[in-house]
C-alpha positions as CSV (number, residue, x, y, z in Angstrom):
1,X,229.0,-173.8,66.4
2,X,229.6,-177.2,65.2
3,X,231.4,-178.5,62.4
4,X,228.1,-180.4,61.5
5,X,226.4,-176.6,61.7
6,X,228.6,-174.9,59.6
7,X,227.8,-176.5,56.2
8,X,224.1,-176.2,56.6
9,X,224.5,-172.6,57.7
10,X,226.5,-171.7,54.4
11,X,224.0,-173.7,52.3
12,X,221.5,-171.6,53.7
13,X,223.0,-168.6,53.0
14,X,223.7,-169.2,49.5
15,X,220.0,-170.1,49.1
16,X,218.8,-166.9,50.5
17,X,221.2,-164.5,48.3
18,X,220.3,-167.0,45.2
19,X,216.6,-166.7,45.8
20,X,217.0,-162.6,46.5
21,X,218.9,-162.3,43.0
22,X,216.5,-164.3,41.4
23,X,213.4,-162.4,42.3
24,X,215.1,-158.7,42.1
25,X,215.9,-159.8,38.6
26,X,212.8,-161.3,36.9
27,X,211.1,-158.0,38.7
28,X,213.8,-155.9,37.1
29,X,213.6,-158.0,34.2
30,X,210.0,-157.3,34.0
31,X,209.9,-153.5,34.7
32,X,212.8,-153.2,31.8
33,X,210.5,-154.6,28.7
34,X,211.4,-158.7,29.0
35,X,208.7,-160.3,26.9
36,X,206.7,-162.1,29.4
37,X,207.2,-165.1,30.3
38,X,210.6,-164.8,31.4
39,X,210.6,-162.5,34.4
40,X,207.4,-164.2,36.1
41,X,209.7,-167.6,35.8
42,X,212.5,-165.9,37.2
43,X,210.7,-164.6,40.1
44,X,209.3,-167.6,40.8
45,X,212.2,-169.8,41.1
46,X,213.5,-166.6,43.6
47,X,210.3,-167.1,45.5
48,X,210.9,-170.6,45.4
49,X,214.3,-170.4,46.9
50,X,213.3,-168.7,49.4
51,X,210.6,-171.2,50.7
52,X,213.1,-173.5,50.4
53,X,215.8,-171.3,52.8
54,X,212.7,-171.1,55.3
55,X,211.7,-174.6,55.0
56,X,215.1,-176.3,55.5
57,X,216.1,-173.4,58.2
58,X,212.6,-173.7,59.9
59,X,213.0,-169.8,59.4
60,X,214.2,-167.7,56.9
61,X,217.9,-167.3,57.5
62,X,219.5,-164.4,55.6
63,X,223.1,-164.1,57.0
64,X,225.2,-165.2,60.0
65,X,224.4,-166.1,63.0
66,X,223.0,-163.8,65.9
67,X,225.7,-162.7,68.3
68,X,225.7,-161.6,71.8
69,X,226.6,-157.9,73.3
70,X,226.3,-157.2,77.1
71,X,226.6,-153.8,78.3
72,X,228.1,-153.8,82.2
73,X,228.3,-151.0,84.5
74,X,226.7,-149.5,87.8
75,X,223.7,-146.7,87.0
76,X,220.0,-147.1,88.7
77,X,218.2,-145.5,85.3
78,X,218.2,-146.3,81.8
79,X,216.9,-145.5,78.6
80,X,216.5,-148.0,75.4
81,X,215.6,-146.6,71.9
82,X,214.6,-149.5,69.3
83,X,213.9,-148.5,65.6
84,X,212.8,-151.8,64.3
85,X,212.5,-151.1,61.1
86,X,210.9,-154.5,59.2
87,X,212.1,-156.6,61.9
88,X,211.5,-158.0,65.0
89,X,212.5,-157.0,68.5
90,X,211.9,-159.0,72.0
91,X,212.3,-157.5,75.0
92,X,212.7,-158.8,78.9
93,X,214.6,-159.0,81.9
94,X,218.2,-160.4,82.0
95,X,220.3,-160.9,85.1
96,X,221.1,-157.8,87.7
97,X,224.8,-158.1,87.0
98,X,224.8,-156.3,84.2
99,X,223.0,-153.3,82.2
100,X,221.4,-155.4,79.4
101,X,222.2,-158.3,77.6
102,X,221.5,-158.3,73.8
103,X,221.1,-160.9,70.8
104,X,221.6,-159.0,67.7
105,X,222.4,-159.9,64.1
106,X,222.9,-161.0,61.4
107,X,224.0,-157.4,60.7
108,X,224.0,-154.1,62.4
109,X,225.2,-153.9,66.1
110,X,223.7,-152.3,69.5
111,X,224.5,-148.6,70.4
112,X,225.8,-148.3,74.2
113,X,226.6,-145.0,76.5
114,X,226.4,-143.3,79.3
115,X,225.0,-140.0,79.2
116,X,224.7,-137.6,82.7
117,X,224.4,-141.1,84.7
118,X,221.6,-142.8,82.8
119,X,222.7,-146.1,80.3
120,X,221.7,-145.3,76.8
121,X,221.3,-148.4,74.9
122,X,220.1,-147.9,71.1
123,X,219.1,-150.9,68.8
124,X,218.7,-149.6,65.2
125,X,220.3,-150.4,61.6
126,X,219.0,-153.9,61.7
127,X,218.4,-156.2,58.5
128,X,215.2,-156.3,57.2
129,X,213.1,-159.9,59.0
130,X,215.9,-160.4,61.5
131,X,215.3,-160.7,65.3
132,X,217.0,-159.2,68.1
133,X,216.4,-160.0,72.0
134,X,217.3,-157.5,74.6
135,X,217.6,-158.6,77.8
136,X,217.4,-155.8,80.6
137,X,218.7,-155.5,84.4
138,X,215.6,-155.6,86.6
139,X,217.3,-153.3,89.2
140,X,217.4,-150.3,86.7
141,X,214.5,-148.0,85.9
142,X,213.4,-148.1,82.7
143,X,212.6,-145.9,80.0
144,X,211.1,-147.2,76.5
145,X,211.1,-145.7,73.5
146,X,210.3,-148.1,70.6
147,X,209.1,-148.1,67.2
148,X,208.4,-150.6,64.3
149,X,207.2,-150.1,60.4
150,X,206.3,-153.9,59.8
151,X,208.0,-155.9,62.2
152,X,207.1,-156.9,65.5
153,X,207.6,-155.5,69.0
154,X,207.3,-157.6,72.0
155,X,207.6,-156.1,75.2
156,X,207.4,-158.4,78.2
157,X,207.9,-155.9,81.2
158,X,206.2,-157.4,83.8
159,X,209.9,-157.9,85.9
160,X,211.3,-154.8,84.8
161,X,211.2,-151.6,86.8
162,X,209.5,-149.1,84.2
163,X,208.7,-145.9,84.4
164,X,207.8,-144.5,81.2
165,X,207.2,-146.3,77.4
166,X,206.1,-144.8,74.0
167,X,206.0,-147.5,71.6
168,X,204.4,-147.4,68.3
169,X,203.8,-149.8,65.2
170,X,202.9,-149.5,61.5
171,X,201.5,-152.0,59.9
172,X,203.2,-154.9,62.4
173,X,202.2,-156.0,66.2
174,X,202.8,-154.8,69.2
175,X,202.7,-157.0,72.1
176,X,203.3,-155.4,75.7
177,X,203.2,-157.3,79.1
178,X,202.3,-154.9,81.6
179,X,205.1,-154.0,84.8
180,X,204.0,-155.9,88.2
181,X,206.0,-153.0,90.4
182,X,205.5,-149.6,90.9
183,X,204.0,-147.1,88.8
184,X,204.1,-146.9,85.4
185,X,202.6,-144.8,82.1
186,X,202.5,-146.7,78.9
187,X,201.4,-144.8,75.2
188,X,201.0,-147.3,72.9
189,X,200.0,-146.1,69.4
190,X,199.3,-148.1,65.9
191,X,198.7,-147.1,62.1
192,X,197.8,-150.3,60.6
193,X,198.6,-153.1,62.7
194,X,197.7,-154.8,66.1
195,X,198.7,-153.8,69.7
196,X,197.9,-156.2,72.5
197,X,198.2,-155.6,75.6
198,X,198.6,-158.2,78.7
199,X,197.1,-157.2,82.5
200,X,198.7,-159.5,85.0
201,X,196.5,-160.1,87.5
202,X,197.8,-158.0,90.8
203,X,198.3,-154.9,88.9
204,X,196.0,-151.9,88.7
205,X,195.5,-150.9,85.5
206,X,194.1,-147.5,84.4
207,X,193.1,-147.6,80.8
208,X,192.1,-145.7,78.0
209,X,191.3,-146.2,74.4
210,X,191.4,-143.9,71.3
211,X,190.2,-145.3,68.1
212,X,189.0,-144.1,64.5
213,X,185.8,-146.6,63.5
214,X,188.5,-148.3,60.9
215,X,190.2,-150.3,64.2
216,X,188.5,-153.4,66.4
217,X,188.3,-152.8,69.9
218,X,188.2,-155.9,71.9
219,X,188.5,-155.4,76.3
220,X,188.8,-158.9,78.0
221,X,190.8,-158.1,80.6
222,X,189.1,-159.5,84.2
223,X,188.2,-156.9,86.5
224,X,188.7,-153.9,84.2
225,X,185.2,-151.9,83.7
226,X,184.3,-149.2,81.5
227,X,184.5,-145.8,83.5
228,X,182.9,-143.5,80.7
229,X,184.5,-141.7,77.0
230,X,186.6,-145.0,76.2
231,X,188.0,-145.0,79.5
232,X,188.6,-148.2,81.8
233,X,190.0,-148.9,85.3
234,X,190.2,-152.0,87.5
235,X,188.2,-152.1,91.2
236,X,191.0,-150.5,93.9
237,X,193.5,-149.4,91.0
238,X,194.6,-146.2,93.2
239,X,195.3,-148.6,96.4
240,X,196.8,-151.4,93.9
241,X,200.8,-151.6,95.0
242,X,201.7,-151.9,91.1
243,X,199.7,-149.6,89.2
244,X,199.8,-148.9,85.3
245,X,198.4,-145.8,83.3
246,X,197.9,-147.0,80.0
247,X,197.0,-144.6,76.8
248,X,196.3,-146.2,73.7
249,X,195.2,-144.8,70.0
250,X,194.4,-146.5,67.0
251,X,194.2,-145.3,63.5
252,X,193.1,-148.4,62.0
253,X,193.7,-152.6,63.1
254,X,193.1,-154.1,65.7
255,X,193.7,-153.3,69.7
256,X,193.1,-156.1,72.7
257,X,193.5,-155.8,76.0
258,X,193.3,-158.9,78.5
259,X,194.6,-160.4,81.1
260,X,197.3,-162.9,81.9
């Protein structure tokens, strides 16, 4: 990082924890009897702070920078487990020469091991609103299990080897571009929030839908007709050489399907 960088950064910070304080006190201040208007000043200012952190940071930046982890070995199968909490979480394909390459931060830190030959990589204990980026081998055979309360989950598998994902969100989006090889099974489940869901166009996609009346349904994908009871499949999907079985459910929000 540059001198030049460093100075902002801290500036940043010391916005962020100012504007936190600020708006956990006039709430506290508020809650505890503080003849009005007093706390609504106080959390304004903290509010204001804030917009100020995102504005001058073109993001909100809460602590120090994101740092890098890479996990290096020689295994042909894989699992990763992300608890996302309230924040965001990317994932794609990295480079073959190593396991998985991963952009973590400000706080917590990945979980690597190898258990009975297969790579175990666990991203949990994140800051709320931060952002990681995982970065898998595309020589390793996947296995996804992922899960968000508000933040986002985008999974962009379509160069990874995959064999199984269960991903689920709350109240926050889920994003998932489907594998181009092999087979693959995909359940994808939301409470509150929205799950998308990209068909690139030489894969065979077997699809089908469960959904209260509270959630919008919205199918776009070319080549992928209704077969009956919320169930759709593309023209040759059991001949198709990359072929993906895809289960979703939907207690409420919003689920798309379409293609690339």
């Amino acid at each position: 990082m540059s001198e030049r960088t460093q100075p902002k950064r801290r500036f940043l910070r010391v916005l962020w924890a100012l504007g936190a304080l600020a708006t956990v006190g006039g709430i506290a201040a508020g809650l505890a009897g503080l003849a009005m208007p007093a706390p609504l000043i106080i959390v304004g200012a903290g509010l204001a702070l804030l917009g100020l952190n995102g504005l001058v940071a073109g993001d909100w930046l809460v602590g120090p920078p994101p740092k890098p982890f890479t996990a290096r070995g020689q295994v042909v199968r894989g699992v990763v487990e992300i608890h996302a909490g309230w924040s965001d979480v990317a994932v794609g394909d990295g480079p073959i020469d190593r396991i998985a390459s991963v952009t973590y931060g400000p706080f917590g830190k990945p979980d690597f091991a190898f258990e009975e030959g297969v790579a175990h990589l666990r991203l949990r204990r994140m800051l709320p609103f931060s952002r990681w980026q995982a970065d898998l081998a595309g020589n390793v055979l996947w296995d996804v299990r992922a899960r968000s309360t508000v933040g986002d989950l985008m999974l962009d598998l379509s160069k990874l080897r995959i064999e199984e994902v269960r991903a689920r969100c709350g109240a926050g989006r889920l994003t998932v571009r489907c594998p181009s090889r092999g087979f693959a099974r995909l359940a994808l489940h939301t409470t509150l929030g929205q799950i998308e869901v990209i068909i690139p166009p030489e894969v065979g996609i077997r699809l089908r839908v469960q959904a209260t009346r509270l959630a919008a349904i919205r199918i776009g994908a070319p080549g992928l007709y209704p077969t009956g009871d919320g169930s759709y499949a593309t023209d040759g999907y059991e001949a198709a050489a990359a072929a993906v079985d895809v289960m979703v459910s939907a207690s409420a929000g919003e689920v798309i399907v379409r293609g690339e």
